[in-house]
Every structure is written in structure tokens, then in C-alpha cells.
C-alpha positions as CSV (number, residue, x, y, z in Angstrom):
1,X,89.3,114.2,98.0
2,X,88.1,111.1,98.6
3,X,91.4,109.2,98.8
4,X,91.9,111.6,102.2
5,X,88.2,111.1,103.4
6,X,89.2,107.1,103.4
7,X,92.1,107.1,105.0
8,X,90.7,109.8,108.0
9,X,87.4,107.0,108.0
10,X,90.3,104.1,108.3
11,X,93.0,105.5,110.9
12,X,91.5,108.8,112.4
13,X,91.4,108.7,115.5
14,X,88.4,111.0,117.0
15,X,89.2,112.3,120.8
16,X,86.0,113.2,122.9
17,X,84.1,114.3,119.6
18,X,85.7,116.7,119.1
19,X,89.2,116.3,118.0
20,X,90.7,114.4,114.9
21,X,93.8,112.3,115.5
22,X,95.8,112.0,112.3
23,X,99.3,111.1,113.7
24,X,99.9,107.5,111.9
25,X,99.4,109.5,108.2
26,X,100.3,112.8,108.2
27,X,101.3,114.5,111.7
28,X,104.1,112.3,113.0
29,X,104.2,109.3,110.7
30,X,103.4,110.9,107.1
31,X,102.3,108.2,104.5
32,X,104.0,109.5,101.7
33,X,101.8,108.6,98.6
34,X,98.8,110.2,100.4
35,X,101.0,113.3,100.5
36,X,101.8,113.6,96.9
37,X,98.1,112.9,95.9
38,X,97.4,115.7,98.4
39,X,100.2,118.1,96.9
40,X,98.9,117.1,93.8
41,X,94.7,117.9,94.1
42,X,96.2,121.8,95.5
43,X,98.2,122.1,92.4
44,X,95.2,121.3,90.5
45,X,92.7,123.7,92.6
46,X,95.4,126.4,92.5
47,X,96.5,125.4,88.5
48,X,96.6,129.3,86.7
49,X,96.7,131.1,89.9
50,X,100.5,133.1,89.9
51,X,101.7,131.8,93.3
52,X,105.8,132.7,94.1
53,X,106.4,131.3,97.2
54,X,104.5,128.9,99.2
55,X,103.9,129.6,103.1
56,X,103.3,126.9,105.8
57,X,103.5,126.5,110.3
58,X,105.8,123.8,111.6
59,X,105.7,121.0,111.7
60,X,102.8,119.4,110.4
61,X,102.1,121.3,107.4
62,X,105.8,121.2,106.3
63,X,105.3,117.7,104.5
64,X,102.2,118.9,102.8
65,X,103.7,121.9,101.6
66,X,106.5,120.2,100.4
67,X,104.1,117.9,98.1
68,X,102.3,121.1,96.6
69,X,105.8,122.7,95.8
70,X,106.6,119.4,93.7
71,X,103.3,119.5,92.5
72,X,103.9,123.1,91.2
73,X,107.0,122.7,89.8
74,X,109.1,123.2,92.8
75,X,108.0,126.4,94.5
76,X,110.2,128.0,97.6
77,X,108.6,127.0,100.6
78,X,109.0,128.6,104.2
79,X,107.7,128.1,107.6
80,X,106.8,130.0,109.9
81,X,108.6,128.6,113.2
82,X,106.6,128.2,116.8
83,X,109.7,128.6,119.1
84,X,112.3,131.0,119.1
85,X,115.7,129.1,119.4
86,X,119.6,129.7,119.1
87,X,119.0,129.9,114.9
88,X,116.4,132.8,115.3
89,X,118.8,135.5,114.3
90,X,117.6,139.2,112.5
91,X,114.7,140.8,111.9
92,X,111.4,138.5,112.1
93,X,107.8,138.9,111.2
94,X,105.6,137.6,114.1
95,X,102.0,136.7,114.5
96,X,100.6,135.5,118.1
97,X,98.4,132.3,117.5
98,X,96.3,130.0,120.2
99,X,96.7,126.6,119.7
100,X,93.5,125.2,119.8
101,X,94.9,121.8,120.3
102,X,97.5,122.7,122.4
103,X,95.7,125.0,124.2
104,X,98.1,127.3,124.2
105,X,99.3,130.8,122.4
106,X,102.6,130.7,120.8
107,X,104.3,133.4,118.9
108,X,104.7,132.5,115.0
109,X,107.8,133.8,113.5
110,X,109.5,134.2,109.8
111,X,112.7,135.7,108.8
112,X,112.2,138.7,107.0
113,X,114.6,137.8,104.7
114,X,112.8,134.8,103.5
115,X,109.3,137.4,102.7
116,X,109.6,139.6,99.7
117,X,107.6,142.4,99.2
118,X,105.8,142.0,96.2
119,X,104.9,138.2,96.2
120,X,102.1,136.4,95.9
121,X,102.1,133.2,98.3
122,X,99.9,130.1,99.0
123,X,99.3,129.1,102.5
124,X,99.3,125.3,103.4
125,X,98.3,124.1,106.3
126,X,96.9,120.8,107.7
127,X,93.9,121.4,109.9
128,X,91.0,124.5,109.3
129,X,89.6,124.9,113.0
130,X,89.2,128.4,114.7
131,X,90.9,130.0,112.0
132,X,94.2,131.4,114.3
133,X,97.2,129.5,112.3
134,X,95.8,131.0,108.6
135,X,94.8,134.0,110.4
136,X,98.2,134.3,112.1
137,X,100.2,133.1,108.4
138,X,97.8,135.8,106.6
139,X,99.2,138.9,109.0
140,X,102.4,137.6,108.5
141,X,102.0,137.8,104.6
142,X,100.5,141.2,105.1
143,X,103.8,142.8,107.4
144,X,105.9,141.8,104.5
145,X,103.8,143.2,101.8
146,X,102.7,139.6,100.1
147,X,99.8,139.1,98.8
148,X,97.5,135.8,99.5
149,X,96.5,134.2,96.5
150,X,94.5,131.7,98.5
151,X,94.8,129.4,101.6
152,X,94.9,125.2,101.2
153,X,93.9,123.0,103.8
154,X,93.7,119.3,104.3
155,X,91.1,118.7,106.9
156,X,88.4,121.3,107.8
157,X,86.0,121.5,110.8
158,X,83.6,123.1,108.7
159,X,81.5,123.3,112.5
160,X,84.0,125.7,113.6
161,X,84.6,129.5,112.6
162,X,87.5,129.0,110.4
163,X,86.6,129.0,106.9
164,X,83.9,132.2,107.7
165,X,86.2,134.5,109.7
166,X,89.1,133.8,106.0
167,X,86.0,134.1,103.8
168,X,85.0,137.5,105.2
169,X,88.2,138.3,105.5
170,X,88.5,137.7,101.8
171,X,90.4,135.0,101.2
172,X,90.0,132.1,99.0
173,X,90.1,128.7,100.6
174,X,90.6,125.4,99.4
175,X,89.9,122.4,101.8
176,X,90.5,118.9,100.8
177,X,88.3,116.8,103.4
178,X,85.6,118.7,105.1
179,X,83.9,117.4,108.3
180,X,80.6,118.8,109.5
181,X,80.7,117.2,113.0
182,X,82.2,114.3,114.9
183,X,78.8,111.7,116.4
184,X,79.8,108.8,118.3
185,X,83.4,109.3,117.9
186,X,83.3,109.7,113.8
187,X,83.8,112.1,111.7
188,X,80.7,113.3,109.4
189,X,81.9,114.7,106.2
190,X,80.5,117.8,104.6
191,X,80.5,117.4,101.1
């Protein structure tokens, strides 16, 4: 997308090349337009697949999500939470993820009331690294008998093991801006 590819060349921000800082568009301050456009190119890669619900990780890839369920003429979204808190009540699917970022593992968490046997969800997400968040969202899916109808990402480190370990896994995936490394502090695109 190469709206997305701009904007990361304009006001990413690459950290010891090897991490992409997209906080002033889409990770704390979310440039709204971008969004849509971006909830609007998954609704066209995902156009005839049957999707039900669509299934994201707090907080970044709530925004995102929320475009493609416009997109798609206004899907149920949920999110997987990081942090158990005072709302967490009933039964929960959980998935243990490490942040790569964070370096940190964190224990993702969805109502199982919000999960329905049965359907057939589209996971959003805003980075494709190591793989653990989709990985984590896809065992999720699996413990409340949902089926993946494919996996969209915005930006994907195509250098790391993310994309392989969903492909073999079979999963479709669906990345928007691909980067094939970072070299003096900029990001290298893939396609």
C-alpha cells in the first residue's frame, strides 16, 4: 500500500535498526484517514471471504480493526486484552505471548462469551515480527472453536519469522507494507 509505505518513509522512526517507531500515525496518535484507507485495502484483500467477527490485541490494533469493520460493513470486533483488571470477570480464553518490543510475556485474554463456536474470524493486527501476537490470537480462535479465515497486518518484518511460522501453520496472511530490513536507520521495503 503505498499510501502506508509513504507515510512509514515520512514519520517512522527506526530505533537501532531494528525497530519501527509509528507512534505519531497509528500507535498513540492515529491519523485517521490513513486508517480508513488501511481498513479499506483489507476489505478489499479479504472481499468474498465469509468473515463473522473480526479479532484484534489492545491497543494498537484496536483502531485498525475498527477501520476494517467499517470497511466490511460493520463487523463485531473484539480484543483480546493484555492485563487482567477489576472488568475481567467469567470464563476467558488465554494465550501467553512475548512482547518482542516490550520484551516481556504477557498473558492475552478474551471473554468466552464474546467467541462463538462456529465462526469464522479475521485477525488484525499492526506489526508482523516473530509471529507471537497472531500466533497467540490464532490459539485463542482455535480454544473457542473459530475458524481463521486469514490474518491482516499493517507493517511486516518480512526479515523475521513471522509470516513463515503462520504460513506453515496454514494461515493466509495479508500484509500491507512489507520491510525487508532496516540500513542506516531506514526501512527497505520488500515489495
Amino acid at each position: 500500500m503505498d499510501e502506508l509505505k509513504k507515510r512509514i518513509l515520512e514519520d517512522g522512526i527506526i530505533i537501532d535498526n531494528r525497530i519501527l517507531k509509528i507512534d505519531n500515525f497509528l500507535n498513540q496518535q492515529i491519523d485517521t484517514t490513513l486508517i480508513n484507507h488501511v481498513g479499506q485495502e483489507f476489505a478489499r484483500r479479504f472481499q468474498g471471504t465469509h468473515i463473522d467477527r473480526i479479532v484484534t490485541i489492545e491497543s494498537s490494533g484496536i483502531a485498525v480493526a475498527y477501520a476494517v469493520s467499517l470497511a466490511m460493513n460493520n463487523l463485531p470486533i473484539v480484543f483480546a486484552r493484555k492485563k487482567k483488571s477489576l472488568l475481567t470477570k467469567g470464563e476467558q480464553y488465554t494465550a501467553n505471548i512475548y512482547s518482542y518490543t516490550k520484551q516481556e510475556e504477557y498473558t492475552a485474554s478474551i471473554s468466552k462469551s464474546y467467541l462463538h463456536a462456529g465462526e469464522t474470524i479475521l485477525i488484525i493486527d499492526d506489526f508482523l515480527a516473530s509471529g507471537a501476537a497472531a500466533i497467540g490470537l490464532t490459539n485463542l480462535a482455535k480454544k473457542a472453536g473459530c475458524k481463521v479465515a486469514g490474518i491482516g497486518i499493517v507493517v511486516e518484518k518480512t526479515f523475521q519469522c513471522g509470516r513463515h511460522k503462520l504460513e506453515e501453520a496454514g494461515f493466509r496472511v495479508e500484509s500491507l507494507a512489507r520491510i525487508s530490513r532496516f540500513e542506516n536507520n531506514k526501512p527497505i521495503f520488500a515489495d
